[in-house]
The first five atom37 places (N, CA, C, CB, O) and aatype in JSON, in Angstrom:
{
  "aatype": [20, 20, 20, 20, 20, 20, 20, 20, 20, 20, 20, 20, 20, 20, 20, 20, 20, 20, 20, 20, 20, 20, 20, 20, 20, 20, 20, 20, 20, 20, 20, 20, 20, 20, 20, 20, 20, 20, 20, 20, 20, 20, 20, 20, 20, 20, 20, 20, 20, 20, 20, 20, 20, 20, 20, 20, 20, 20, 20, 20, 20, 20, 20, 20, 20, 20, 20, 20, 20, 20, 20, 20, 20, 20, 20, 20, 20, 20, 20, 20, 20, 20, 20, 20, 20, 20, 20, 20, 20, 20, 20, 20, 20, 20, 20, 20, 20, 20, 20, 20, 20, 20, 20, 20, 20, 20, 20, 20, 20, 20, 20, 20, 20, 20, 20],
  "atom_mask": [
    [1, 1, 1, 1, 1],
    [1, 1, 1, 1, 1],
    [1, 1, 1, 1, 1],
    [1, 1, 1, 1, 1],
    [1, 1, 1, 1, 1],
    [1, 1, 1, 1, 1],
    [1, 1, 1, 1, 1],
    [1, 1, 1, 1, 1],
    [1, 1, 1, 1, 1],
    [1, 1, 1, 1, 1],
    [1, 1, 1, 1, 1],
    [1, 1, 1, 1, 1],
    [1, 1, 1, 1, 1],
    [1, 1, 1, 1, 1],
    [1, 1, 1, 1, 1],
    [1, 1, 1, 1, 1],
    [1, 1, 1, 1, 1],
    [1, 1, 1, 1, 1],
    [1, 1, 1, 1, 1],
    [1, 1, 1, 1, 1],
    [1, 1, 1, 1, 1],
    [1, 1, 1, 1, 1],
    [1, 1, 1, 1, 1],
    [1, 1, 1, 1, 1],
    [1, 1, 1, 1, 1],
    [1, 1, 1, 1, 1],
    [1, 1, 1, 1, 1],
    [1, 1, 1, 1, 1],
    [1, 1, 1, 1, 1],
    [1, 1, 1, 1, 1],
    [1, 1, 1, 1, 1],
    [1, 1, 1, 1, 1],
    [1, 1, 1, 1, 1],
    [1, 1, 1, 1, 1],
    [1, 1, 1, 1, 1],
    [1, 1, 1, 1, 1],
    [1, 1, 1, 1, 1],
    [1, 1, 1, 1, 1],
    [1, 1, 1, 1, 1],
    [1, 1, 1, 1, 1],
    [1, 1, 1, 1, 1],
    [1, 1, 1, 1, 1],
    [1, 1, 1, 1, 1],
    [1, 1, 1, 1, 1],
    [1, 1, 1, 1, 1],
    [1, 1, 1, 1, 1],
    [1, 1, 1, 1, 1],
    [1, 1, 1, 1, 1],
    [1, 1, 1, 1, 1],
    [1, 1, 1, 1, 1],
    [1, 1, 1, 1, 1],
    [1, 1, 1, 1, 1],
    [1, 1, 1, 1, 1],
    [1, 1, 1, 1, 1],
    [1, 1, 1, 1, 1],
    [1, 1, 1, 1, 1],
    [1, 1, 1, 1, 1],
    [1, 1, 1, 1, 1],
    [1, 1, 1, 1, 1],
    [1, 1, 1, 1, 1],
    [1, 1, 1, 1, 1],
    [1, 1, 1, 1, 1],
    [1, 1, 1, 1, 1],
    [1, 1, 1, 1, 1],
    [1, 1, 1, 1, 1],
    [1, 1, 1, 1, 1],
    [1, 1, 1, 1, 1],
    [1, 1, 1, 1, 1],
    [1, 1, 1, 1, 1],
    [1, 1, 1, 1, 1],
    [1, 1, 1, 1, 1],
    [1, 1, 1, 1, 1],
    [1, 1, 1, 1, 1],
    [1, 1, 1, 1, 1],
    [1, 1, 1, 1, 1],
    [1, 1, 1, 1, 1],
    [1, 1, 1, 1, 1],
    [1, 1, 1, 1, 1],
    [1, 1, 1, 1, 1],
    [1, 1, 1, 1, 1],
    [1, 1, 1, 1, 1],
    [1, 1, 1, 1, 1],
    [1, 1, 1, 1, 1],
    [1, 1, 1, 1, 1],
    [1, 1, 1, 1, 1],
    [1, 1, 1, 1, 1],
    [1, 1, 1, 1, 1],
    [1, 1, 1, 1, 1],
    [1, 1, 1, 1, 1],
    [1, 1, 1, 1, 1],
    [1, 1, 1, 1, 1],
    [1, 1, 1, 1, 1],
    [1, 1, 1, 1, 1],
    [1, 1, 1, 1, 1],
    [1, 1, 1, 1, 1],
    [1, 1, 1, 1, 1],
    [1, 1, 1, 1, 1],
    [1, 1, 1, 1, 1],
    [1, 1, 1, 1, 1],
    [1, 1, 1, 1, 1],
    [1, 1, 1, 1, 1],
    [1, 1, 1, 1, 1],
    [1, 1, 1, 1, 1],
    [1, 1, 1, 1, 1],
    [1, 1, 1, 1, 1],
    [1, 1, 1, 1, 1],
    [1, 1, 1, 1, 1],
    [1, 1, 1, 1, 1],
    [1, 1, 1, 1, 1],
    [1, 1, 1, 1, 1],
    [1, 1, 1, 1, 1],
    [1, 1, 1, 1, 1],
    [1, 1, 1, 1, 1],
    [1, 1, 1, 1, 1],
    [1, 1, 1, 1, 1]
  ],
  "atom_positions": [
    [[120.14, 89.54, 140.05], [120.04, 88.25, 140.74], [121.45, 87.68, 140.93], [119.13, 87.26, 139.95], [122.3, 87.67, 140.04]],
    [[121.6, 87.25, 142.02], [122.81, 86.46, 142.85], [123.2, 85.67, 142.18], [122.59, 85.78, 144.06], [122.29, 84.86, 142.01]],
    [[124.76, 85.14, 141.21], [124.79, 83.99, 140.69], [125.96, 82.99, 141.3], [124.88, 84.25, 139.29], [126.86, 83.74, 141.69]],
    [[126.28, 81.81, 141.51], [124.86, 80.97, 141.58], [123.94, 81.27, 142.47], [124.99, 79.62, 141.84], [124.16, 81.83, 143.55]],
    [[122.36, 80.74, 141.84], [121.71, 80.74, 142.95], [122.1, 80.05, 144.27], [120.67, 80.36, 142.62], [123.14, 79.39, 144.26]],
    [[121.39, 80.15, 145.41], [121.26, 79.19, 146.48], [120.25, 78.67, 146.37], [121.35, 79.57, 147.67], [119.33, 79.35, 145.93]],
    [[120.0, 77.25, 146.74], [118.93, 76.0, 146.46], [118.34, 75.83, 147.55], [119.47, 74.6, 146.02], [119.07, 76.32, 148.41]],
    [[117.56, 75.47, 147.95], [116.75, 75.08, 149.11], [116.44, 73.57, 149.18], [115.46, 75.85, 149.09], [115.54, 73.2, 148.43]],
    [[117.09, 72.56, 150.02], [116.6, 71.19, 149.33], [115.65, 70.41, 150.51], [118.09, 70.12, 148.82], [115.14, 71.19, 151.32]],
    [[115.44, 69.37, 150.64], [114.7, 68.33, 151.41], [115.52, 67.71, 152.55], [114.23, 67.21, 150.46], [115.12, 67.48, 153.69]],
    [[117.08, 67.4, 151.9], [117.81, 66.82, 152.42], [117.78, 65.17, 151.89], [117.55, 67.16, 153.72], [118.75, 64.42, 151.98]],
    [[116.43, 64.77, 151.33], [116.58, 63.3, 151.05], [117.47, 62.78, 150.61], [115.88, 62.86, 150.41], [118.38, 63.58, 150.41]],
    [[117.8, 61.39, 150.24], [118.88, 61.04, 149.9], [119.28, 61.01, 148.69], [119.04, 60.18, 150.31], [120.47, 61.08, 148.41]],
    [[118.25, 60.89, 147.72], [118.34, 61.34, 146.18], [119.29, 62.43, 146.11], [116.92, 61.85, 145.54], [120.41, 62.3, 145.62]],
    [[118.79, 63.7, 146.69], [118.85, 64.98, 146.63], [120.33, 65.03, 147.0], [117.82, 65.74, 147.5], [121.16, 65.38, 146.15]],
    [[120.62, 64.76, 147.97], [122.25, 64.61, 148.68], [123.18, 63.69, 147.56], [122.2, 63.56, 150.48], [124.41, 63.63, 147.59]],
    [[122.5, 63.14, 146.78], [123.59, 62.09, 146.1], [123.67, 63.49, 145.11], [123.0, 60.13, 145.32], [124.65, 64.23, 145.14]],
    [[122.54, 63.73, 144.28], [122.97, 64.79, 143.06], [124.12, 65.73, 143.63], [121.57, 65.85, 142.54], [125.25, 65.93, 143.19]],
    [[123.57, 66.17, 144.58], [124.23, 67.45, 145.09], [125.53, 67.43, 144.9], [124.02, 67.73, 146.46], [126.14, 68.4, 144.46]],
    [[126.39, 65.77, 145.39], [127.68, 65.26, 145.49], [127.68, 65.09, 144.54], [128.11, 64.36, 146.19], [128.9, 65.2, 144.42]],
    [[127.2, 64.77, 143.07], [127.56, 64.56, 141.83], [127.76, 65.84, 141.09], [126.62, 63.74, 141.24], [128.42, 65.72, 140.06]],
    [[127.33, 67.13, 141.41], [127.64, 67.93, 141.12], [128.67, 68.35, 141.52], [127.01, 68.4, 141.14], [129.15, 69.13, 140.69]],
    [[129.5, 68.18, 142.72], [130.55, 68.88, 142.9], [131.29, 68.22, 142.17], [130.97, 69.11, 144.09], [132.03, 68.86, 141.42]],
    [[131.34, 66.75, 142.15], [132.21, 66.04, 141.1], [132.45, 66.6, 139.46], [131.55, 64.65, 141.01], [133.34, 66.5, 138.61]],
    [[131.44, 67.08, 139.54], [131.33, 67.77, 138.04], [131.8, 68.96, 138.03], [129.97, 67.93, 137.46], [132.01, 69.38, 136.89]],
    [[132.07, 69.75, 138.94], [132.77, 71.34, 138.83], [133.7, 71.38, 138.45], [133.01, 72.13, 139.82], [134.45, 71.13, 139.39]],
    [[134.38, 71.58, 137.39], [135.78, 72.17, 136.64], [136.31, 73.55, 137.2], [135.5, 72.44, 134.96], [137.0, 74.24, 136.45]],
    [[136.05, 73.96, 138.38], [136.83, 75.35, 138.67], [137.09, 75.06, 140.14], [135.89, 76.92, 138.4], [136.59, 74.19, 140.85]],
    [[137.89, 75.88, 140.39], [138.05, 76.13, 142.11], [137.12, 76.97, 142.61], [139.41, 76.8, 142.61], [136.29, 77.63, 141.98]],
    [[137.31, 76.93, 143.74], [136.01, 77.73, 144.66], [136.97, 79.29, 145.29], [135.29, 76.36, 146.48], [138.13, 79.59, 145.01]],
    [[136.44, 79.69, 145.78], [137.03, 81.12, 146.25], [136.12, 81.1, 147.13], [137.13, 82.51, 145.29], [134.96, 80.72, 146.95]],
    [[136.84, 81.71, 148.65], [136.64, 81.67, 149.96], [136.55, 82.74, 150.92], [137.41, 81.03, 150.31], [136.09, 81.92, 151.72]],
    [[136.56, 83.44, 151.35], [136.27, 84.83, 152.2], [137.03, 83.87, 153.3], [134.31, 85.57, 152.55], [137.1, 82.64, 153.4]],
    [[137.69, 85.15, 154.23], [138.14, 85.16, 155.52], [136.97, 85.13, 156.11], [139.0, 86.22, 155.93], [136.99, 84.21, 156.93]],
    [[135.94, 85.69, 156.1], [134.58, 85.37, 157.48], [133.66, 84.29, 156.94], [133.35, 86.95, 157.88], [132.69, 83.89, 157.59]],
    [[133.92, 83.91, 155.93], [133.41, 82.72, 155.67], [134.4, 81.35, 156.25], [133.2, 82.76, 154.12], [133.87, 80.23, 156.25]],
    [[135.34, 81.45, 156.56], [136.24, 80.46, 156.72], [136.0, 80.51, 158.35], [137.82, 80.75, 156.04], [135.63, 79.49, 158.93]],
    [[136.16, 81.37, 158.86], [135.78, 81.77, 160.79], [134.83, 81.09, 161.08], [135.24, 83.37, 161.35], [134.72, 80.14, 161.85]],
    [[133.7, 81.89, 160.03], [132.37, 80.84, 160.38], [132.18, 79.55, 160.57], [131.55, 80.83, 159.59], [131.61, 78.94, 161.47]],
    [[132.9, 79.07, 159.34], [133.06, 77.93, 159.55], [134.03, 77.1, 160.66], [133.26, 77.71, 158.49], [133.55, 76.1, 161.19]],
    [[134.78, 77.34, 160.84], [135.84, 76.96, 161.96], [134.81, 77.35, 163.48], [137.59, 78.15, 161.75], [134.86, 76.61, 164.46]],
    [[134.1, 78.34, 163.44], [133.57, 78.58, 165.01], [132.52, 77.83, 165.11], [133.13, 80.05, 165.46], [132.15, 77.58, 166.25]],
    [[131.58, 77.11, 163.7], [131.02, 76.18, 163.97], [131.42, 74.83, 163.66], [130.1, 76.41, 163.63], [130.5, 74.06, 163.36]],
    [[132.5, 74.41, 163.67], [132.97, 73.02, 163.52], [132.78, 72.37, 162.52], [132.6, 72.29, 164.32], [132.76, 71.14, 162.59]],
    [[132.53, 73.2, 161.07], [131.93, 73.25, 159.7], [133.14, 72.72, 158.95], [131.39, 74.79, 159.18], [132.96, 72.15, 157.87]],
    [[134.5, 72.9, 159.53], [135.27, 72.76, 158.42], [135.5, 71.82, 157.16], [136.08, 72.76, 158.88], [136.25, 71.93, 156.18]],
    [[134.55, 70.83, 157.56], [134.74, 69.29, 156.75], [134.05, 69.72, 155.49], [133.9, 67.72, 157.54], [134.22, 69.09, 154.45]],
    [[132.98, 71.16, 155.59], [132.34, 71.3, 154.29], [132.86, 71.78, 153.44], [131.39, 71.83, 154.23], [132.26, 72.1, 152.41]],
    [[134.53, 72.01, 153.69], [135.14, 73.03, 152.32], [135.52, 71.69, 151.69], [136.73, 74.41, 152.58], [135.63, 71.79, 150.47]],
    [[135.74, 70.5, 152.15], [136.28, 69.45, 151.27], [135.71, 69.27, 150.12], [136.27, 68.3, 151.81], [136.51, 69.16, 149.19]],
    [[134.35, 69.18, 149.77], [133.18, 69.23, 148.56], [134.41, 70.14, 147.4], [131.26, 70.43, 149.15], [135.04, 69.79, 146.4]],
    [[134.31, 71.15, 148.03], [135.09, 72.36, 147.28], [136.09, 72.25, 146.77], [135.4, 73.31, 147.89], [136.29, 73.25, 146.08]],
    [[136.83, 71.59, 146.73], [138.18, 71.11, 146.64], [138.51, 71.83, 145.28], [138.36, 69.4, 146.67], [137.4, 72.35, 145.23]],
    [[138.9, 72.13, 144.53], [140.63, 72.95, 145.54], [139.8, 74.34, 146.0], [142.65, 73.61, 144.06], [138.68, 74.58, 145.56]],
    [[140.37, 75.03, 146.77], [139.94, 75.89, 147.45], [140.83, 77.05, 147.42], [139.7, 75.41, 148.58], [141.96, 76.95, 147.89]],
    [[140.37, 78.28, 146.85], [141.27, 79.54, 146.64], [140.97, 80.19, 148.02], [140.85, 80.59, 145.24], [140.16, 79.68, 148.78]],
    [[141.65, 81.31, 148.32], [141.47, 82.15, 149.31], [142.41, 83.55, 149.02], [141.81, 81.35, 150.63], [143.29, 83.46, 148.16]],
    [[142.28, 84.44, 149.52], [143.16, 85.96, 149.17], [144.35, 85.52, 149.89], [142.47, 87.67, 149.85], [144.29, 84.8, 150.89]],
    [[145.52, 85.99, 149.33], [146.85, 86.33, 150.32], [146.5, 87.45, 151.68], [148.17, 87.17, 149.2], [146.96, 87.36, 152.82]],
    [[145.62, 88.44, 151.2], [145.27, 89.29, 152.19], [145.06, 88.53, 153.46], [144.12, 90.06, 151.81], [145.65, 88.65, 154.53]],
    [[143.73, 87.38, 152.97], [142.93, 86.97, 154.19], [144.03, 86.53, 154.81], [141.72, 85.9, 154.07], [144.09, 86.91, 155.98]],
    [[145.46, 85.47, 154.21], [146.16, 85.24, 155.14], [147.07, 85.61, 155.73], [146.34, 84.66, 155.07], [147.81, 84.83, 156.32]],
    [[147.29, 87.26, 155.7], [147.99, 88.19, 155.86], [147.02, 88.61, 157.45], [148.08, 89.22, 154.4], [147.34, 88.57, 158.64]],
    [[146.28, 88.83, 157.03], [144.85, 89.22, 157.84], [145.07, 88.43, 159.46], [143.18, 88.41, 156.82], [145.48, 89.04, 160.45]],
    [[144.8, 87.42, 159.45], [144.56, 86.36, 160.03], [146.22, 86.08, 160.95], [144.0, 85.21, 158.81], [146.3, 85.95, 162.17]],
    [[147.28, 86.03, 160.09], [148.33, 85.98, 160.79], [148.95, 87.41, 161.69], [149.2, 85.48, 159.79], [149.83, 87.39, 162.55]],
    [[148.19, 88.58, 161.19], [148.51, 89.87, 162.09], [147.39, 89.7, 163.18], [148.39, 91.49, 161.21], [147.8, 90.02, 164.29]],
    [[146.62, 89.45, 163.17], [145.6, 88.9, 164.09], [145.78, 88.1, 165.19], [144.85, 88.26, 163.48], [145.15, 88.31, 166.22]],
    [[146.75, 87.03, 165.07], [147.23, 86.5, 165.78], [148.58, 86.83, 166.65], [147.18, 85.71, 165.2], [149.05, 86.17, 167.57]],
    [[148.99, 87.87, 166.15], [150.32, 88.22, 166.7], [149.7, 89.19, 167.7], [151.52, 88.86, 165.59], [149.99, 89.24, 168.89]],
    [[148.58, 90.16, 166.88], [147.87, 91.29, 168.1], [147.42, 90.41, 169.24], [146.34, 92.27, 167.52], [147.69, 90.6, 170.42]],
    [[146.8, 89.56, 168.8], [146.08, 88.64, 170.27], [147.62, 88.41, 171.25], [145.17, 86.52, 169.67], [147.76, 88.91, 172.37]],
    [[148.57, 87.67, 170.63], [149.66, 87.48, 171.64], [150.04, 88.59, 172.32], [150.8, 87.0, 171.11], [150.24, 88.54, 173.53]],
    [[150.16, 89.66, 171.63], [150.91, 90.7, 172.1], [149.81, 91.97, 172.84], [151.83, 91.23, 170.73], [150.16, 93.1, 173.2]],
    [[148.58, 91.43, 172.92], [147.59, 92.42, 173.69], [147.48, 91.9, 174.98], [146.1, 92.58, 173.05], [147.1, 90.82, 175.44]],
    [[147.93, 93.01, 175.48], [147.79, 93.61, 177.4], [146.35, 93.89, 177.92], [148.62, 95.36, 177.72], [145.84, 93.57, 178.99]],
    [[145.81, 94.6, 176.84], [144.79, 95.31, 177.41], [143.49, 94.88, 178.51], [144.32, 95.72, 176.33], [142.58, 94.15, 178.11]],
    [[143.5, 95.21, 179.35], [141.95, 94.6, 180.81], [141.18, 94.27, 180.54], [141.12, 95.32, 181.76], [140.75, 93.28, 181.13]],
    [[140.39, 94.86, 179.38], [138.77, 94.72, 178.53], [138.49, 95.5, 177.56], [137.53, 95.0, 179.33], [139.3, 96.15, 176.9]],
    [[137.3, 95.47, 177.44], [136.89, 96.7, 176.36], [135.65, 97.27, 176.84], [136.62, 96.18, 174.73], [135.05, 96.83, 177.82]],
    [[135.38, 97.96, 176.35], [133.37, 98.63, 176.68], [132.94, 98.71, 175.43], [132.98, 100.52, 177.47], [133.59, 98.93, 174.41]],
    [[131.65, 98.51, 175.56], [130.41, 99.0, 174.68], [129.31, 99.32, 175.41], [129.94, 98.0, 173.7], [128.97, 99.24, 176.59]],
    [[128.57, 99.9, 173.84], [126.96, 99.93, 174.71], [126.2, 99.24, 173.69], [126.12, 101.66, 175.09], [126.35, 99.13, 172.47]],
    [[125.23, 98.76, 174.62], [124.58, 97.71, 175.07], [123.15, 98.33, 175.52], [125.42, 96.99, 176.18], [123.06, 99.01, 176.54]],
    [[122.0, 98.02, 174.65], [120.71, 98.87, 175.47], [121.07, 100.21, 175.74], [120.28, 98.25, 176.98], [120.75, 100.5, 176.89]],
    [[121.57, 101.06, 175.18], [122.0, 102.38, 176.08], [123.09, 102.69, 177.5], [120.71, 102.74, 176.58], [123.24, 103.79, 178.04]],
    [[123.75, 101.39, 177.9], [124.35, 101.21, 178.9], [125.5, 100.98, 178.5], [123.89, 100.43, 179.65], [125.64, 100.47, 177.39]],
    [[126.65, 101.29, 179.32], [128.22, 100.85, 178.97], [128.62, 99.55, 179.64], [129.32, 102.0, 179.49], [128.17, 99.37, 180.77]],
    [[129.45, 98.57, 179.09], [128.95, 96.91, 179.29], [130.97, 97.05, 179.25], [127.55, 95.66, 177.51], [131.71, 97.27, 178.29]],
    [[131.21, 96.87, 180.39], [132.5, 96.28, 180.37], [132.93, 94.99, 180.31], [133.01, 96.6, 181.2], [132.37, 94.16, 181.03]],
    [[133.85, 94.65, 179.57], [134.38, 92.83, 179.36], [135.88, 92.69, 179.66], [134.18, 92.15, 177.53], [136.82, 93.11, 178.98]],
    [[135.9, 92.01, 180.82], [137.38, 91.64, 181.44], [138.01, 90.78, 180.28], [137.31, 90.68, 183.03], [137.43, 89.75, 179.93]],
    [[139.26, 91.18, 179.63], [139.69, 90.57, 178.63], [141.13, 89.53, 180.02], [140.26, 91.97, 177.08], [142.29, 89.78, 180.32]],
    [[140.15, 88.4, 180.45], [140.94, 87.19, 181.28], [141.93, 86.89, 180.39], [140.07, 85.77, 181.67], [142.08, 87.16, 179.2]],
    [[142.71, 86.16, 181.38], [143.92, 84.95, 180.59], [143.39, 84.32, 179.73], [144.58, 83.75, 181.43], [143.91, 84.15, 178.63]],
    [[141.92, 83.72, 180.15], [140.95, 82.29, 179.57], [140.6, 82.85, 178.32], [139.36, 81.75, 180.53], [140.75, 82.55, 177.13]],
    [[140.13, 83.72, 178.93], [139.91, 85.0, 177.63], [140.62, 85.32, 176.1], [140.29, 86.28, 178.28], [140.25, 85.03, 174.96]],
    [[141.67, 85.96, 176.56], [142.84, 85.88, 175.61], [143.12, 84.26, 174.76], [144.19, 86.28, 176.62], [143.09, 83.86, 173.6]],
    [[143.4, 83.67, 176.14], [143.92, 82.14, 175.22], [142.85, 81.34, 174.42], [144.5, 80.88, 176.33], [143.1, 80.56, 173.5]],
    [[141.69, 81.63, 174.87], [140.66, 81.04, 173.66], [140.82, 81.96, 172.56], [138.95, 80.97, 174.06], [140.67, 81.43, 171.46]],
    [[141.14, 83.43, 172.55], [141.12, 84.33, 171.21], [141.98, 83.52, 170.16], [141.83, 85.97, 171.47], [141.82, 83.21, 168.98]],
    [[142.93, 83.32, 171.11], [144.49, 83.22, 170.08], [143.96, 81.79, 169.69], [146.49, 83.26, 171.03], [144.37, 81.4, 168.6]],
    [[143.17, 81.0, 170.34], [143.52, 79.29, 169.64], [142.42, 79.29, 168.64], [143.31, 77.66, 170.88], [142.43, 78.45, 167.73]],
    [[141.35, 80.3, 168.76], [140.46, 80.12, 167.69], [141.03, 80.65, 166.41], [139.18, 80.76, 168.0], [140.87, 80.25, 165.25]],
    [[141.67, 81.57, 166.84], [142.37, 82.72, 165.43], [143.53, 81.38, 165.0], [143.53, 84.89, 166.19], [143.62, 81.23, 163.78]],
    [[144.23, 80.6, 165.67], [144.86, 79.64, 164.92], [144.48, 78.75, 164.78], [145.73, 79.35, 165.09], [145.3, 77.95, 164.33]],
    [[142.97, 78.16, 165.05], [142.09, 77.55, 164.07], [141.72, 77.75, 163.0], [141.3, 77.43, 164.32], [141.51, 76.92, 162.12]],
    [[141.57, 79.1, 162.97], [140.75, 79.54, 161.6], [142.64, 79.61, 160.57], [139.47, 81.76, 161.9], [142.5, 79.59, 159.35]],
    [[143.56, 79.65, 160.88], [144.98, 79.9, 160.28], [145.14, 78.75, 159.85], [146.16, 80.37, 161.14], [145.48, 78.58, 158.67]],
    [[144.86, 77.23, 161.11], [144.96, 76.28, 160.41], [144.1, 75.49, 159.3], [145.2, 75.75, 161.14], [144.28, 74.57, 158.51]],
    [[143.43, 76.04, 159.55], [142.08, 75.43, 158.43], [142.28, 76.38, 156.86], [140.04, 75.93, 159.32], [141.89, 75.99, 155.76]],
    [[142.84, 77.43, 157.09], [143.19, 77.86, 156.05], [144.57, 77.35, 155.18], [143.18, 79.04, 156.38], [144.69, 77.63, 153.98]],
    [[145.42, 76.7, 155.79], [146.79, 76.36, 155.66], [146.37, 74.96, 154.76], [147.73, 76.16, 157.29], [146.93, 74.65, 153.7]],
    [[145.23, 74.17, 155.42], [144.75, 72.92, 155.04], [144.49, 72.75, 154.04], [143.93, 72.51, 155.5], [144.85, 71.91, 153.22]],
    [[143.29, 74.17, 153.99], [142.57, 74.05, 152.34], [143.28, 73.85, 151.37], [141.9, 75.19, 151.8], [142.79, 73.77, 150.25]]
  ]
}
């Protein structure tokens, strides 16, 4: 079994106050995954690592993340293919394209810099 569990709650307001009294009560730092941190940044989540406070993360992830961003600057390439249903699915890698890659990848850099 997974430790900690994950809780399932109501949302009421009781429930939301404990919840915040517990983080108050945590004596450790939290530890963070690189695709947990994306996730969060691609859904506009970031305000939930604050609970967490202080917040660990790997040197890797930010090793990771900053070569990531240099490939996005420095990639030429037209598109890519896959398949898709059995079919080959080409994707024009646009300007628009590219420049949303790179600002999300230095979203997720800055939100890591924050923590």
């Amino acid at each position: 079994k997974p430790s900690p569990s994950l809780y399932v709650w109501s949302g009421k307001q009781e429930e939301q106050v404990a919840a915040r009294d517990l983080f108050k009560e945590r004596p450790t730092p939290a530890v963070i995954d690189l695709l947990t941190v994306s996730e969060l940044v691609l859904c506009e989540c970031e305000a939930a690592l604050a609970p967490l406070a202080p917040v660990l993360i790997a040197q890797s992830a930010v090793d990771t993340i900053a070569h990531m961003i240099e490939e996005a600057k420095e990639d030429q390439s037209a598109g890519n293919m896959r398949e898709e249903d059995g079919r080959i699915v080409l994707t024009e890698n646009t300007d628009a394209y590219k420049a949303r890659r790179i600002e999300i990848l230095a979203k997720i850099e800055n939100c890591i810099e924050e923590v």
